[in-house]
C-alpha positions as protocol buffer text, in pm:
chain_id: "A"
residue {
  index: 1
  type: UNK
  ca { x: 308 y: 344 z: -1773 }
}
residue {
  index: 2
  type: UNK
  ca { x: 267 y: 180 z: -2071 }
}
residue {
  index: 3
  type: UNK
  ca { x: -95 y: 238 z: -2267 }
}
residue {
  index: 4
  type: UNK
  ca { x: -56 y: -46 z: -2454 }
}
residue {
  index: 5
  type: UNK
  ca { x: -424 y: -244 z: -2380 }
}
residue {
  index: 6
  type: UNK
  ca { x: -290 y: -594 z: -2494 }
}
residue {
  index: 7
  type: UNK
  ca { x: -70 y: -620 z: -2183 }
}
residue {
  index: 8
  type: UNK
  ca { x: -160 y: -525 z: -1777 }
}
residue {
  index: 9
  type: UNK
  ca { x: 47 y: -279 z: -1563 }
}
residue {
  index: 10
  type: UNK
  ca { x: 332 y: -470 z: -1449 }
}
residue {
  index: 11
  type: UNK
  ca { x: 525 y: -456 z: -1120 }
}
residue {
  index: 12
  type: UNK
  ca { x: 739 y: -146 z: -1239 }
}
residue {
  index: 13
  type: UNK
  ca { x: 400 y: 29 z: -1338 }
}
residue {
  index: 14
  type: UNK
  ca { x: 238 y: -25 z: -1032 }
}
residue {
  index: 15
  type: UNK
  ca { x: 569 y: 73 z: -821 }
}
residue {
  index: 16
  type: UNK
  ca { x: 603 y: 445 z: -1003 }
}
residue {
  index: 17
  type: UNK
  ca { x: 187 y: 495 z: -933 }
}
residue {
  index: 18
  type: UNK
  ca { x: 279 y: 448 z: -582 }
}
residue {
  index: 19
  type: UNK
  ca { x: 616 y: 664 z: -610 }
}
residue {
  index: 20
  type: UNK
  ca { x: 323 y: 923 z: -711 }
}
residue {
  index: 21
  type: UNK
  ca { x: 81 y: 860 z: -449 }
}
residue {
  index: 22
  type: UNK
  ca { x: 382 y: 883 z: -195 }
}
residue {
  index: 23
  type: UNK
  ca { x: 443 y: 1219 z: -373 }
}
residue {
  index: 24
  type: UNK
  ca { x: 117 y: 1387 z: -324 }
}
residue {
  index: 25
  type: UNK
  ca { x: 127 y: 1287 z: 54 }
}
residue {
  index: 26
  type: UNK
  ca { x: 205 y: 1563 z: 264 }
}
residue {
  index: 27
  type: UNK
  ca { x: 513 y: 1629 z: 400 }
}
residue {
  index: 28
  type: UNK
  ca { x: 450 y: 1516 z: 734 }
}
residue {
  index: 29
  type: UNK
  ca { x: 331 y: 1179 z: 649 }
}
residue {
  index: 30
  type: UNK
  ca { x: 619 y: 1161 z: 335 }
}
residue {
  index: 31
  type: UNK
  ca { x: 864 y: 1235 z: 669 }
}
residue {
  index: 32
  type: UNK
  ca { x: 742 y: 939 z: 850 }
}
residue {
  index: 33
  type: UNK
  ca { x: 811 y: 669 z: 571 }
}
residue {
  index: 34
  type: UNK
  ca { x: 1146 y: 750 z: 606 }
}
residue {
  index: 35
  type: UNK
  ca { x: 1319 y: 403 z: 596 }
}
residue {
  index: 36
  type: UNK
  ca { x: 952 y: 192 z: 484 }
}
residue {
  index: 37
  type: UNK
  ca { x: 1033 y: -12 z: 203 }
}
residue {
  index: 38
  type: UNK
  ca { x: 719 y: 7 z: -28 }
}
residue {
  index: 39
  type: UNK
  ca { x: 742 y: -331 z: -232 }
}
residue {
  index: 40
  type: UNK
  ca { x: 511 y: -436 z: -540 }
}
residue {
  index: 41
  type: UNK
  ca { x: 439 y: -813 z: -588 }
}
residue {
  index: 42
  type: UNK
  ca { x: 163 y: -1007 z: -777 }
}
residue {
  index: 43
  type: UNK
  ca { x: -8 y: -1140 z: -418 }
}
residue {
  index: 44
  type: UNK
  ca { x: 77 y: -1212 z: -84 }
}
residue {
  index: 45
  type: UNK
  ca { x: 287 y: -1515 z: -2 }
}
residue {
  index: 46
  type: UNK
  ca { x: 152 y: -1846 z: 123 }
}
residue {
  index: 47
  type: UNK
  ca { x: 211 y: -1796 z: 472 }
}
residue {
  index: 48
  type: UNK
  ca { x: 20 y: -1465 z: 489 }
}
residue {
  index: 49
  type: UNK
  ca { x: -240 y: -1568 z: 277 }
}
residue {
  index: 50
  type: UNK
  ca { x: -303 y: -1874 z: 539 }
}
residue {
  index: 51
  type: UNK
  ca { x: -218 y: -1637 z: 877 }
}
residue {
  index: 52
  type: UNK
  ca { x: -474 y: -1393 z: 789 }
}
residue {
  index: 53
  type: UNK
  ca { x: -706 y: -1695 z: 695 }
}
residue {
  index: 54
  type: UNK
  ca { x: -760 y: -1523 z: 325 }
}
residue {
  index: 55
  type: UNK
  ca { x: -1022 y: -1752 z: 129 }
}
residue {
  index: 56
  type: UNK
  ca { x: -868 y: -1651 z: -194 }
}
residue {
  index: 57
  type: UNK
  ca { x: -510 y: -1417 z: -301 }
}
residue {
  index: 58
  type: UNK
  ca { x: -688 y: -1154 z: -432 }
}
residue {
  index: 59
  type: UNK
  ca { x: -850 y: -1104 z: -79 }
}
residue {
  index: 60
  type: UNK
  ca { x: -616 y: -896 z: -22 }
}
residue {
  index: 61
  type: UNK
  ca { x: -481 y: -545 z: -190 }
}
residue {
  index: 62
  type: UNK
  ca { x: -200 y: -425 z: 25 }
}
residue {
  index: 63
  type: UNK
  ca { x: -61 y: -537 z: 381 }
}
residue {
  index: 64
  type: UNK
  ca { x: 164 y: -299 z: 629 }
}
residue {
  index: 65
  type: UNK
  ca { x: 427 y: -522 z: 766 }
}
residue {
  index: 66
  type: UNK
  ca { x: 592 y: -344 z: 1081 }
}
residue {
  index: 67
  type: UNK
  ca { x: 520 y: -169 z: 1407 }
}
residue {
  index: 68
  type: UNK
  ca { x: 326 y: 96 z: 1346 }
}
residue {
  index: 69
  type: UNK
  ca { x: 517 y: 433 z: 1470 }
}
residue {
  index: 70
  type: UNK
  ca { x: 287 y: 544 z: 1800 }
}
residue {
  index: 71
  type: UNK
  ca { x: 378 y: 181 z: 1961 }
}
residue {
  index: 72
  type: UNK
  ca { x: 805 y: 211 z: 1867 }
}
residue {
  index: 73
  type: UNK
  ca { x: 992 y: 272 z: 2196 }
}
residue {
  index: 74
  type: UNK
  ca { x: 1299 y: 482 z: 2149 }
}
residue {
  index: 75
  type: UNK
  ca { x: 1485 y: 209 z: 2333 }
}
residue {
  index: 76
  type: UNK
  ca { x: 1331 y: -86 z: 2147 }
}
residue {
  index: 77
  type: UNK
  ca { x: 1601 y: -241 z: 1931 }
}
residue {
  index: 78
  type: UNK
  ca { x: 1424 y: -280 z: 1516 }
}
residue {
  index: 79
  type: UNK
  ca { x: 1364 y: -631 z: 1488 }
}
residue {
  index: 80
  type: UNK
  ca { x: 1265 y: -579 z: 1107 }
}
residue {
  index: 81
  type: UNK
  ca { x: 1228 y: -323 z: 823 }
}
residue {
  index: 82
  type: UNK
  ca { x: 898 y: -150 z: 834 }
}
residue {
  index: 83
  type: UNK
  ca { x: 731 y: -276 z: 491 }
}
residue {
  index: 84
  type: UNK
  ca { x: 383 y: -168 z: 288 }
}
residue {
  index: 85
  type: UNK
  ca { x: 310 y: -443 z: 3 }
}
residue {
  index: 86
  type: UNK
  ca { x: 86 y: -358 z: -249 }
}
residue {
  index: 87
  type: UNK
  ca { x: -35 y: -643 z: -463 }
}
residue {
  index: 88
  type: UNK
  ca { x: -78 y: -592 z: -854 }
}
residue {
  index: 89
  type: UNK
  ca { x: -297 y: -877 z: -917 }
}
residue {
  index: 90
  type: UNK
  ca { x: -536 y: -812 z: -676 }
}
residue {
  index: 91
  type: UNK
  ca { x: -533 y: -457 z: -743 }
}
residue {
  index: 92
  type: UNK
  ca { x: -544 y: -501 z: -1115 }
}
residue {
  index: 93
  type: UNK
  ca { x: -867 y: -719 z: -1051 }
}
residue {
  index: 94
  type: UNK
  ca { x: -1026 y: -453 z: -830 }
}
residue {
  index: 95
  type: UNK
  ca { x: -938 y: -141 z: -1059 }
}
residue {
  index: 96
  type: UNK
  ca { x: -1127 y: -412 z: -1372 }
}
residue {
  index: 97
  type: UNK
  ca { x: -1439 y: -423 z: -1124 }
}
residue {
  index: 98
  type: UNK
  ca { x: -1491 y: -95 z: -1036 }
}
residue {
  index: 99
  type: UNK
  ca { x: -1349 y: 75 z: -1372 }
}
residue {
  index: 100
  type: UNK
  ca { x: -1201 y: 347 z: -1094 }
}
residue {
  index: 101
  type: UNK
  ca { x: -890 y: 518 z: -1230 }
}
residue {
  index: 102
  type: UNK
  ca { x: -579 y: 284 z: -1170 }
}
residue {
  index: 103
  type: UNK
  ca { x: -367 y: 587 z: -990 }
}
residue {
  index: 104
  type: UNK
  ca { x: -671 y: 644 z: -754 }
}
residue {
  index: 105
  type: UNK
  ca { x: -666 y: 274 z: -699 }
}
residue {
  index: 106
  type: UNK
  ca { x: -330 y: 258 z: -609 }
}
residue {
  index: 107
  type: UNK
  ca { x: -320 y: 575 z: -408 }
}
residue {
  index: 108
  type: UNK
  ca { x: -618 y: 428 z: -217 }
}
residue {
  index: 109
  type: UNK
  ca { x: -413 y: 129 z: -102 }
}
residue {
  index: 110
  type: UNK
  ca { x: -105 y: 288 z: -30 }
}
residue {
  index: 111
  type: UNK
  ca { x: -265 y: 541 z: 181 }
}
residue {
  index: 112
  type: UNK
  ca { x: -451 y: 289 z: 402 }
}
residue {
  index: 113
  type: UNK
  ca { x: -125 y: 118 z: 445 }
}
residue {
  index: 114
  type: UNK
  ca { x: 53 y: 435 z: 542 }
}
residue {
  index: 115
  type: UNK
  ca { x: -213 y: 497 z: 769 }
}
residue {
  index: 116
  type: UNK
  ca { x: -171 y: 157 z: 963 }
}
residue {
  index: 117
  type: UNK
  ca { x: 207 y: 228 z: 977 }
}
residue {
  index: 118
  type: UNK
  ca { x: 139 y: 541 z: 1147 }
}
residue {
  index: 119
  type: UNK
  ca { x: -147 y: 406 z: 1382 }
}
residue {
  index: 120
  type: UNK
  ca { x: -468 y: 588 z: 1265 }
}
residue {
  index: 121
  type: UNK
  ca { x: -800 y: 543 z: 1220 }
}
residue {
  index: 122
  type: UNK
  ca { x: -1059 y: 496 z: 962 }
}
residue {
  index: 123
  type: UNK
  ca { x: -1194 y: 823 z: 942 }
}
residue {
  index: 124
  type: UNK
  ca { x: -808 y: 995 z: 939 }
}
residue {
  index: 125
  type: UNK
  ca { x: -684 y: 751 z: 659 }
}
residue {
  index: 126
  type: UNK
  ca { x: -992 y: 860 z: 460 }
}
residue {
  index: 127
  type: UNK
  ca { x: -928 y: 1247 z: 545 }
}
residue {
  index: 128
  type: UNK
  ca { x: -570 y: 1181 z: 427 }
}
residue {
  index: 129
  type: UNK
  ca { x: -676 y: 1043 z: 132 }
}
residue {
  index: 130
  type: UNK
  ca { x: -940 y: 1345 z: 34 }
}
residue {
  index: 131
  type: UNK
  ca { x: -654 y: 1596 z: 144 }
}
residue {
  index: 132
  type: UNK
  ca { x: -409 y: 1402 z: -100 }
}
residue {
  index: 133
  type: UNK
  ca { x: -624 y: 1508 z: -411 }
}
């Protein structure tokens, strides 16, 4: 990631901080993204933005597009790749409020998402994170 402070992370900077947060899952959760497609963007499109009745683009940090793995039938023909989208300009904004480390923000986000793909709670998403380091 470049250090240079007259320019923000861009997509590719964002995308390898999540390549790391994906690394420091454990194995059994890095076993059940098999086949996600983690994708970086600036914000969410239009038509999300207005479907989840978002008052402003930067509402919104990350979004897990799919069915999340307790409710896939084995018989169920895949309509659509399972997706997480994190969004840099959102998360760029939130990382300059709180002054948290970027990688922590990142992780934080991805980790939620994961956690929605895989149909847990609150309380295990946050356990996951804390485990994650």
């Amino acid at each position: 990631m470049r250090q240079d402070a007259t320019h923000p992370p861009d997509l590719s900077d964002i995308e390898a901080l999540a390549e790391a947060a994906v690394s420091s899952l454990p194995e059994l959760f890095r076993s059940e993204l098999e086949g996600v497609v983690i994708r970086v963007e600036d914000f969410p499109d239009d038509e999300i933005i207005r479907d989840m009745g978002l008052e402003s683009p930067f509402d919104l940090l990350g979004l897990y597009d799919g069915i999340a793995t307790h409710r896939k039938s084995v018989s169920a023909t895949p309509q659509d790749v399972d997706r997480i989208f994190l969004y840099r300009r959102p998360i760029l904004d939130y990382w300059c409020e709180t002054e948290e480390p970027l990688e922590r923000v990142v992780r934080h986000v991805l980790i939620h998402e994961v956690g929605h793909h895989l149909g847990l709670s609150d309380a295990e998403m946050d356990r996951i994170e804390r485990d994650a380091g």
